[in-house]
C-alpha positions, 0 to 999 in steps of 0.5 A: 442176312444170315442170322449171325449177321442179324445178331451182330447188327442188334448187337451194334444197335444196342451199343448205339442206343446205350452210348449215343442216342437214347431215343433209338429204338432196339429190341427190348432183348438187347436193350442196355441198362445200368444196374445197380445195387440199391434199386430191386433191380440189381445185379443179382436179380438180374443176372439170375433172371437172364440166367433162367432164359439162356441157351449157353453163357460164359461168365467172368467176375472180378469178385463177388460176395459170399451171398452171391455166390451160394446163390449163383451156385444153386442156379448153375447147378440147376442149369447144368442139370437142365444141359445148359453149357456153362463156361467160366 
């Protein structure tokens, strides 16, 4: 398999863990999860740390907090910095 065609396979399989069988097993990079904000795993904490490992990302928001926002801030302009394409 070429390697989009790899990605996009773990991609599905993903999809197939998080909406129809639990108990399949995929590599733990694609493994799906509810994040929530009343757990130390929450959106923010999360985002940012896969925010440290990427190569390219695009973000979309509906809304966000102010907090949130100076903290994301921070971070992109570190990626930036870093070369990471940023896009929104």
């Amino acid at each position: 398999m070429k390697h989009m065609e790899q990605l996009i396979h773990k991609i599905e399989q993903s999809f197939y863990k998080g909406f129809i069988d639990q108990d399949r097993a995929v590599p733990t990079q694609f493994k799906p999860k509810l994040l929530t904000n009343k757990t130390h795993e929450n959106v923010l904490s999360t985002l940012l740390q896969e925010l440290k490992t990427c190569k390219t990302f695009t973000f979309s928001v509906a809304f966000i907090t102010e907090g949130g926002l100076a903290t994301l801030k921070t971070m992109l302009y570190d990626l930036k910095l870093k070369g990471i394409k940023v896009e929104f």
